[in-house]
N, C-alpha and C positions, 0 to 999 in steps of 0.2 A: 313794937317793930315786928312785924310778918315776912316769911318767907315761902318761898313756892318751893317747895324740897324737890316734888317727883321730877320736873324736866329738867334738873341741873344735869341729869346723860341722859336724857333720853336716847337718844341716838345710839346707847348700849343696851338697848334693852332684848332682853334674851341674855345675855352675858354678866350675869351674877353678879359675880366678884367685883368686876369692877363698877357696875351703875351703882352698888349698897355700900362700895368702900366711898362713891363718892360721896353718897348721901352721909356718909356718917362726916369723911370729912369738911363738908360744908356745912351739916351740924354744930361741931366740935368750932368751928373759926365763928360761924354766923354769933352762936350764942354766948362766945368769948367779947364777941364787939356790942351784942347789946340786943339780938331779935331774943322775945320771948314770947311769940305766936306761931305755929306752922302742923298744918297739916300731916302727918306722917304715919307709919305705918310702925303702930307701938313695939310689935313685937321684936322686929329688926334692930329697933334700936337698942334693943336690950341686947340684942344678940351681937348686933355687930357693934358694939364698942370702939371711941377711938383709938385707945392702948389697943385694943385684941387683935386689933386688923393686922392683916400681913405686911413688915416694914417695906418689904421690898415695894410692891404693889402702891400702897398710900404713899411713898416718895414720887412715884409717878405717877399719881393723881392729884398731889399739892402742887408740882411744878405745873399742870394746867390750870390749877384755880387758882394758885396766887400768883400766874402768870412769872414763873420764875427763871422760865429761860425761852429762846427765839423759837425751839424745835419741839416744844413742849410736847404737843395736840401732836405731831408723826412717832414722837417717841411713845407717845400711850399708845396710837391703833397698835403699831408694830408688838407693842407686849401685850394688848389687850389679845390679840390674834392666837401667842403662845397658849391660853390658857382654857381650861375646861369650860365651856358654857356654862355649864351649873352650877360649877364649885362656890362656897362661899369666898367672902374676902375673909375672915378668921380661917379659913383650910384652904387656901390656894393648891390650885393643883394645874400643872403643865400637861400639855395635849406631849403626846409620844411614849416614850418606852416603857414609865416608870406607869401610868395610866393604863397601856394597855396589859399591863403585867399583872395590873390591881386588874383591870376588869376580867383577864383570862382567870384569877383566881378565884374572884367569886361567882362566875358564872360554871366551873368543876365541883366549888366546893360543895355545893347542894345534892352532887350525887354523890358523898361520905355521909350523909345523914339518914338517921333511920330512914324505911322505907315511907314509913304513912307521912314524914315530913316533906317526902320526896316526892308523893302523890299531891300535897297538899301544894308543894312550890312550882309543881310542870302542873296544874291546873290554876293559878295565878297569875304564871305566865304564859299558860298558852301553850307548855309544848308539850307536843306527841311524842316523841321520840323514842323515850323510854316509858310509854306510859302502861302498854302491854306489858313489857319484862316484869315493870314495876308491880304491876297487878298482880301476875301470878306471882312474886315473891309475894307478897301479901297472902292471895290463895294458899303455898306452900309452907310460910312459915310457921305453922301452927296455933297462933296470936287467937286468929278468926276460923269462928267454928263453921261460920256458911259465906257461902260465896254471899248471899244478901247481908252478912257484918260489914263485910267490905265496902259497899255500898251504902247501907248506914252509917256508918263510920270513917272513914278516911279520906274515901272521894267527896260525901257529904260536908263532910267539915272543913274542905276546901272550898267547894262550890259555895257553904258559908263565906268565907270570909271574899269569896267574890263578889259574891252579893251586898255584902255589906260596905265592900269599895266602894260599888258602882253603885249603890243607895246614898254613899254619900260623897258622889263625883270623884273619887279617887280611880274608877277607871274607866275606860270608856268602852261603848257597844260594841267597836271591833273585836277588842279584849274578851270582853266576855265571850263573843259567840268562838272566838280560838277557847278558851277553857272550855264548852259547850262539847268542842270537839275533843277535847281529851277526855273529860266525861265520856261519851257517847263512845270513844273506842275502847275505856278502859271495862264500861259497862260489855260494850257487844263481847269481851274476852271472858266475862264472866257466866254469858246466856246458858250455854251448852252444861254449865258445869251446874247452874238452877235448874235446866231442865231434867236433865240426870237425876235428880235431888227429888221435883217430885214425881219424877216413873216408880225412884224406890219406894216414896211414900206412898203411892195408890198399889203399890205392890202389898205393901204391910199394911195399909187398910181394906185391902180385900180388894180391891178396884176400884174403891170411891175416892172422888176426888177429896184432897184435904184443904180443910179453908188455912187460908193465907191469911194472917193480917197486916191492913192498908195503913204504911203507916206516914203516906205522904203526907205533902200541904192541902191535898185536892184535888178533883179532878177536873179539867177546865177543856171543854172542847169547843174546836177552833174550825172555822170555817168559811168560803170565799161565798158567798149567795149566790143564787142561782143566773145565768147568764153571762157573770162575770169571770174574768181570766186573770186577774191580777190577785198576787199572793206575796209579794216582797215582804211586805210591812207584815202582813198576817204571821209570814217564816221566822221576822226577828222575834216579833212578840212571842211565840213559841218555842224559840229557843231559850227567851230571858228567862221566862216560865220557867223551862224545863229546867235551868239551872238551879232556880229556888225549889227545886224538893217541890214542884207541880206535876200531875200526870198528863199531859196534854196529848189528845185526842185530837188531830188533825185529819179531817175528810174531803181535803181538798176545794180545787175551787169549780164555779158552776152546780152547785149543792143547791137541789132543790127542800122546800121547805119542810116534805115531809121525813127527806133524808136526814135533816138534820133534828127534828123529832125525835125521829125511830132511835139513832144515835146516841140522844140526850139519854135517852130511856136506860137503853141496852148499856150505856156503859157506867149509867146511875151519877153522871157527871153533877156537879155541886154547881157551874158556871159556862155558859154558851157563849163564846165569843162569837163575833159575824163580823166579816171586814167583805168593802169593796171600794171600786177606787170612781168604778164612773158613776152621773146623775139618777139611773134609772135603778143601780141597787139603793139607793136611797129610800123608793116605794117598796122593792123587793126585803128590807130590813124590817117594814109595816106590815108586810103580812106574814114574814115569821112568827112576828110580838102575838099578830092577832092571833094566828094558831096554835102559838105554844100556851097561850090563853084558853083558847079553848080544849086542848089536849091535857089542860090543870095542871102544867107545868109552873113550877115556880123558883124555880134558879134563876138568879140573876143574867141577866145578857148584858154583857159586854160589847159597845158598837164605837169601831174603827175603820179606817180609811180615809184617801184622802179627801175624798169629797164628802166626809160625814163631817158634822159638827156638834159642838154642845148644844148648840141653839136647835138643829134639826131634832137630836135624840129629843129635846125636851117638849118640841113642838107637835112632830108625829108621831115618834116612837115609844116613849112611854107612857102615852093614856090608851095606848092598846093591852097594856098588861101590868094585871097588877102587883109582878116583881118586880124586884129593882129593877132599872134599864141606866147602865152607867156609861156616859162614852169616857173615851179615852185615847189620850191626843199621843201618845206615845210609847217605846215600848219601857222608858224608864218609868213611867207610870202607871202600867198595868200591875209589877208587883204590891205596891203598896195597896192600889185601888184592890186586888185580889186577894191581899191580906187581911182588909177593912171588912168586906166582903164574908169572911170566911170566920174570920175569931167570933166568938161567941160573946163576949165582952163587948167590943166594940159597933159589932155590925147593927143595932138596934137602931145606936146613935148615928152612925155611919149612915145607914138607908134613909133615916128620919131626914137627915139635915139635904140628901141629894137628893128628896120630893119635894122639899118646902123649897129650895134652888131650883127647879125646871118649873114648879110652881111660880115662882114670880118670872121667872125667863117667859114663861108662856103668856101672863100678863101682860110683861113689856112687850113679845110680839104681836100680839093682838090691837096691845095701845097704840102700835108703831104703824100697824097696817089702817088702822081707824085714821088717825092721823095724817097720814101721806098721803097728796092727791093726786090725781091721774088725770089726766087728757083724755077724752073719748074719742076714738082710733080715727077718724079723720080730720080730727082738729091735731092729734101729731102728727099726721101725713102731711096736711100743710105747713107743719115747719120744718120738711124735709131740707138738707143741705140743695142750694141751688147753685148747679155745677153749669161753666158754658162748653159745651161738646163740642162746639165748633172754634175755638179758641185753640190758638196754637201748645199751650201749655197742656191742655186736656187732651186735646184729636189722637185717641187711643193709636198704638203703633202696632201695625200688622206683623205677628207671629211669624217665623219660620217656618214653624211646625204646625201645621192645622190636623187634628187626629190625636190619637195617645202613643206612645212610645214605651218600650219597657226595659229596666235595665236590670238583667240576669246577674247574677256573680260581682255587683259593681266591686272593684277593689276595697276592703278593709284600710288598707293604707292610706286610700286617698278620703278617708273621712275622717280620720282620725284628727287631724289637725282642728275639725268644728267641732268636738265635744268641749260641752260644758260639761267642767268637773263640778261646780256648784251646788245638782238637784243628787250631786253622786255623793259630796261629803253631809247633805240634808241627811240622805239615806240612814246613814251611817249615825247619826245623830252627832255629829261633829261642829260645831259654831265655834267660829272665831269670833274675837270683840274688837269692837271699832276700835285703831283703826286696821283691826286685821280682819275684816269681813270677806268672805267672797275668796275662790283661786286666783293667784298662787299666795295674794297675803296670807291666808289663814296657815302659813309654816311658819310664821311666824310670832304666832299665836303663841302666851308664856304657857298657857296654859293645855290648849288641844295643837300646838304645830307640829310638835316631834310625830305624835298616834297620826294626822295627817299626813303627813311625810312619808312614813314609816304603809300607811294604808294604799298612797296614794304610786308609791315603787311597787307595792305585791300586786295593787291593778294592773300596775304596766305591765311587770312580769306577766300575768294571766293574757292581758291581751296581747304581748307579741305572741306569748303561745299559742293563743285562739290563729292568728295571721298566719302564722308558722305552721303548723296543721290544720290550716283553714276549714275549723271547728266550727264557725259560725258563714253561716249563708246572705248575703246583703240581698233582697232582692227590693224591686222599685219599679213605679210604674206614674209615669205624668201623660196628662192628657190637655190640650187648648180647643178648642171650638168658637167659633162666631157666636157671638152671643149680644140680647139687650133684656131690660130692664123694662115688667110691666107693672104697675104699681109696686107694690113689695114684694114682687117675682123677680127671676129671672130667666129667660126662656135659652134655650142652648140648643142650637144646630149644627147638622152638618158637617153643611161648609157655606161659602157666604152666600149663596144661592138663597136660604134660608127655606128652601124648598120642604127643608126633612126636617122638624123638631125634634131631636135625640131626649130630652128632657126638659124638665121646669122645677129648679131649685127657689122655694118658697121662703121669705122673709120675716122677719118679727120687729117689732119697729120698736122704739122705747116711748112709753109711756108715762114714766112718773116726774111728775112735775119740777123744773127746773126754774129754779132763779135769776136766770141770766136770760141772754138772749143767743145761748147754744143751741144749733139743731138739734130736731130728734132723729136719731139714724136708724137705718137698716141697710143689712148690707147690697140689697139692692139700688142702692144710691150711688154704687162706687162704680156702676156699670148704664151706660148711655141707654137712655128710654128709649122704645121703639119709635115714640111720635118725634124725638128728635133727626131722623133721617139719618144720624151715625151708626155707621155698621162698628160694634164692640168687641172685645175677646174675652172669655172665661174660662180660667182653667183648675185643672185640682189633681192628687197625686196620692199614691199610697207610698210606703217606704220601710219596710221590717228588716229586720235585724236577729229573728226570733228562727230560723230555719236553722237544727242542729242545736239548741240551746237546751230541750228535752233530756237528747242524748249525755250532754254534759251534765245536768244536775243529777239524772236518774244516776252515771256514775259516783258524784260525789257523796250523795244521798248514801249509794251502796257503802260507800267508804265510810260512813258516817262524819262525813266532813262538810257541818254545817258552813263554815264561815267560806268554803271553796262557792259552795251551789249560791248563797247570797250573792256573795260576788260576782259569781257569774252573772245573774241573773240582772243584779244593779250594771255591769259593764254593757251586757247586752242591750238595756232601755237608753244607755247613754248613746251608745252607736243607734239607737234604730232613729232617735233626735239627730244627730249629728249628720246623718245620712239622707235626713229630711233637708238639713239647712243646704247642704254641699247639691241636690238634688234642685230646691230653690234658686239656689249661685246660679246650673246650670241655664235653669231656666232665662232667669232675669240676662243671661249675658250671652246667652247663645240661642236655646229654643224659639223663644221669644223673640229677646235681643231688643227689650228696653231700653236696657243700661250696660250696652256693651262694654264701657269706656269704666265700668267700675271696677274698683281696687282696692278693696277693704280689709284689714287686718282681720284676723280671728276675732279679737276683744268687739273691732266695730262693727263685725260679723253677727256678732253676740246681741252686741246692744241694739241689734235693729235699725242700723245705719241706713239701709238700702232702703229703694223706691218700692214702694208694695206690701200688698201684708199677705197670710195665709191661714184665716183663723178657721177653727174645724168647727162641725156640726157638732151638737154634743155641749158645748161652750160659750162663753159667755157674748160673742155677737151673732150666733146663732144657737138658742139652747135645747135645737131640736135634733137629739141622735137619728131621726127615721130618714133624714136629709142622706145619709151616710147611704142605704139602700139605692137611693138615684143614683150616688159615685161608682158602685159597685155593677148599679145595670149598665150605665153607661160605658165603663171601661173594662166591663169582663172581668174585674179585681181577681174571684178567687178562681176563673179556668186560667189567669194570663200567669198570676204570680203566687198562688193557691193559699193568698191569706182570705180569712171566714170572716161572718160576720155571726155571734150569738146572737140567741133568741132576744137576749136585749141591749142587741147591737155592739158589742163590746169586740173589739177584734182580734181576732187568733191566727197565728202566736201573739201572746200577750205584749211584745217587744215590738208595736207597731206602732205605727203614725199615719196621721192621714190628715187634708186639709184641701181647702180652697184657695186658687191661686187669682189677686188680683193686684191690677198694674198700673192699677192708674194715679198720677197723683193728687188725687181727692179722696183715696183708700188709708181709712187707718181703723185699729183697732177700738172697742168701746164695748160696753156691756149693756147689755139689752136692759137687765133690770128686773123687777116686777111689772108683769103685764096685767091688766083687767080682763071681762070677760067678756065683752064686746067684741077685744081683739080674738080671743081664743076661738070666738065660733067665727069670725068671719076667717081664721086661720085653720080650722077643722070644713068650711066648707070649702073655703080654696083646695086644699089638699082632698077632699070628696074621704076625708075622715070622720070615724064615727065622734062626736063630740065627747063623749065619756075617756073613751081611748086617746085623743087629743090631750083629755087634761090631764092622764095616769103621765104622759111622756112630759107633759112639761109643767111636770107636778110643782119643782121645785120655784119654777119659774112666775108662778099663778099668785096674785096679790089677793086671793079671798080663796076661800074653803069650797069646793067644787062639792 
């Protein structure tokens, strides 16, 4: 006889005491009657016992399982409500006086303990407060001979047992970058009294410097490649570092290849990390590898960001060099990888085993590309979707707005409502498990919901703040034009006249052979051919969020308050998306005025309810960033609204968005694919691009080796 133990409460989960008192007491009855099979969670059972359990509590959880009276099920919520979420059922404990009296006492009594205990407890939990006083009593009390004991010793041996939580999921990324911060202030109260220290020593050596020894983990320099603007992830992974006893060497983002050479050198660093977030650092990562190769560098590189992968490091980036080349998908796993890396004992085996893996990864890619067949570009052109233009359902609807429009100052408040918190608890490295995936389940999570909860109120706080001191600048810019479709183009005028050609945004069609009888798209299919005799519309938009966000990190920076400037920074990319969507809305229901008559919740907002899509250059139904340069000539982007475009198109302020707006409903999203090279030169001569240059931009995208 079996039983299902875990959803006998489900329905109580998050509240301890009572879902484990029920398991124990359906336990206790099921296998008094005769089950002797069930699933369960050994340790509980030892713990919660059916004698141990609290009387009170298990009286009102048999009268709902043996069904012992009519009010059972109201009399449990009503006391399940009294009681501490976490408490067990063997230590019941009630929410109010007697709880908050406990919790007032042990959240004081940590400042009666020596002080290194007390350094060690406000860096576990994250607070500042006393972390200065704490320090100089440390400094003063005599114990520690140099301000660097202190820092060996007490702060270190905190930041220890930090690391060692969050190695072993006991705490999480928020967490730690709050201890990072009491670190980082407790250290800066320390500087002045090191530097004092060695003015005397080069005084008593006569005016030579004295050598210091190094007695970190390493030294590990960290860097965005050249062209790129994004540093989020770069920031966490340097602060995780920084906590484990690493020296890390952050030079910023936009770091061209040789600067980060010279760097490597100059500070004799052991490990090169490189992060960037768009397609084109991807090439800009391959010729670090190749020049730190030829500059006879041989420290490991470490390669992060979002659009890097295992698969990419192993395919182009480590046969440029014959160091290690490790990626690395997060920032909980850069310690250990940077551990393996660095011990002496292990790294032999360590580096062995991560070239024989990109070794066969590069096999399997190579197998994969031999393998996989392709259409030659006008036999996918003829299985273009076939759209009717003059059908009622299709016959494009004429804009309001012919020209670009731009919106200054748009209100903070009113885009607040379109953030996804979802890419903001990614950030954070935060996952809820089904079925708590995704906001606002994930508070509910047993495991990450309280640090969600708890992350997702200090957001709010910072952003009324940012509103409230209108700290951060919205600016935004949408344009529509008359427009048609020629082959895998699209031409953009005007106005309908069609007099003045304003530009011609170029298309990429999918190539790799499908099994079905699915078209092959490009996005110029979603816009009525010129030989159809329908006059179309196409539009596109930029949207930042990033004007004033410098200012705020440069202070928090000052402050040494890592986890303030992260946050910033994550708040900021959720608003400059948020402010795309709400800027979209605008369109679709007024600019335009497709779908005037729409009325979509946030969530259906979300999910991509509405008529139309807006997929950017750069991405997967167009993976060509130089697209982004036509958006920019055409709408004056950086004299109207003064966001830039890098050398490899990436856009500044980094908290930006930008995209293609179309409306038809034959328009959805889809991914290009791997293309052959067929298409690439008949895609470099449309464009009256150099072909070499063609393939550098759509490196990633290229199904054979250029």
């Amino acid at each position: 006889i079996s039983g299902g133990v875990s959803n006998i409460a489900f329905s109580f989960r998050g509240n301890e005491a009572v879902r484990r008192c029920f398991h124990s007491a359906f336990l206790h009855h099921a296998c008094e009657a005769g089950m002797d099979m069930g699933i369960v969670n050994a340790q509980q059972v030892i713990e919660d016992q059916y004698e141990k359990c609290d009387k009170e509590l298990m009286e009102y959880v048999e009268d709902v399982l043996l069904n012992r009276c009519s009010n059972a099920t109201e009399r449990m919520l009503e006391f399940a409500a009294t009681l501490e979420p976490k408490c067990h059922p063997t230590a019941v404990r009630k929410k109010g006086v007697a709880a908050s009296a406990a919790a007032a006492a042990s959240t004081t009594s940590w400042r009666d303990e020596p002080v290194h205990k007390r350094l060690e407890y406000a860096l576990v939990k994250g607070i500042d407060e006393f972390c200065v006083a704490d320090t100089e009593d440390c400094r003063t009390c005599g114990k520690y001979e140099k301000p660097l004991n202190i820092i060996e010793g007490p702060l270190m041996d905190g930041m220890n047992v930090v690391g060692d939580l969050f190695g072993a999921g006991k705490m999480f990324l928020p967490q730690v970058i709050k201890s990072a911060r009491v670190m980082k202030k407790a250290v800066a109260h320390l500087i002045p009294f090191m530097e004092e220290e060695k003015r005397l020593a080069r005084i008593a050596n006569g005016g030579a410097d004295v050598e210091e020894e190094d007695t970190g983990a390493g030294t590990i320099l960290m860097a965005t490649v050249k062209g790129d603007v994004h540093d989020i992830g770069k920031n966490i992974v340097a602060v995780v570092l920084g906590c484990n006893n690493y020296k890390v060497v952050d030079i910023g983002v936009m770091c061209p290849t040789q600067k980060i050479i010279d760097a490597a050198i100059e500070h004799k660093c052991d490990i090169v990390g490189l992060s960037g977030l768009i397609t084109p650092s991807l090439d800009e990562m391959v010729t670090v590898a190749k020049e730190m190769e030829k500059a006879g560098l041989k420290c490991p590189i470490l390669i992060g960001g979002a659009t890097t992968s295992r698969m990419h490091t192993a395919v182009k980036v480590a046969p440029q060099y014959s160091g290690s080349v490790v990626y690395v998908l997060d920032a909980s796993r850069s310690v250990p990888v940077c551990g393996s890396l660095l011990d002496h004992k292990q790294r032999d085996e360590f580096c062995e085993d991560i070239k024989e893996t990109y070794a066969e990864l590069r096999e399997e890619f190579f197998a994969g590309l031999e393998d996989r067949k392709y259409l030659d570009i006008n036999k996918a052109r003829s299985k273009a979707p076939v759209v009717d233009w003059k059908s009622a359902e299709h016959t494009p609807v004429k804009p309001k707005l012919i020209g670009k429009k731009v919106f200054k100052d748009f209100p903070i408040e009113d885009v607040v409502r379109a953030i996804d918190w979802n890419p903001f608890f990614q950030v954070w490295q935060l996952r809820g498990r089904y079925p708590n995936r995704g906001y606002p389940k994930i508070f509910n999570d047993e495991t990450v919901g309280a640090e969600a909860k708890r992350l997702h109120g200090e957001a709010m706080d910072m952003l009324n703040d940012i509103i409230k001191h209108k700290k951060l600048q919205l600016h935004g810019q949408i344009a529509i034009y008359p427009a048609n479709s020629e082959g895998d183009d699209i031409n953009v005028y005007s106005d309908e006249s069609k007099a003045e050609r304003v530009g011609t945004f170029y298309g990429i069609r999918q190539q790799a052979e499908k099994d079905t009888d699915e078209p092959y798209y490009c996005i110029s299919d979603f816009i009525a051919p010129e030989s159809s005799g329908v006059t179309d519309y196409f539009g596109m938009f930029v949207a930042t969020a990033g004007f004033g966000l410098h200012k705020m990190t440069e202070e928090y920076k000052a402050a040494n308050d890592d986890y303030s400037y992260i946050m910033a920074e994550a708040i900021a990319d959720r608003l400059a998306e948020a402010f795309a969507e709400v800027l979209h809305e605008i369109v679709r229901k007024e600019e335009w005025g497709y779908s005037t008559e729409e009325n979509l919740s946030t969530e259906d907002l979300l999910k991509v309810k509405y008529q139309g899509i807006r997929p950017a250059p750069g991405y997967p139904s167009q993976p060509d960033h130089t697209e982004k340069q036509t958006m920019w000539d055409i709408m004056g982007t950086q004299e109207e609204i003064g966001v830039e475009l890098t050398e490899t198109l990436a856009m500044l302020p980094a908290a930006s968005v930008s995209g293609l707006y179309f409306a038809g409903k034959s328009s959805q999203y889809f991914a290009v694919g791997k293309i052959s090279d067929d298409q690439v030169k008949d895609y470099a001569a449309r464009k009256n691009m150099d072909l070499k240059v063609c393939e550098k931009w759509l490196g990633p995208t290229l199904a054979y080796e250029p």
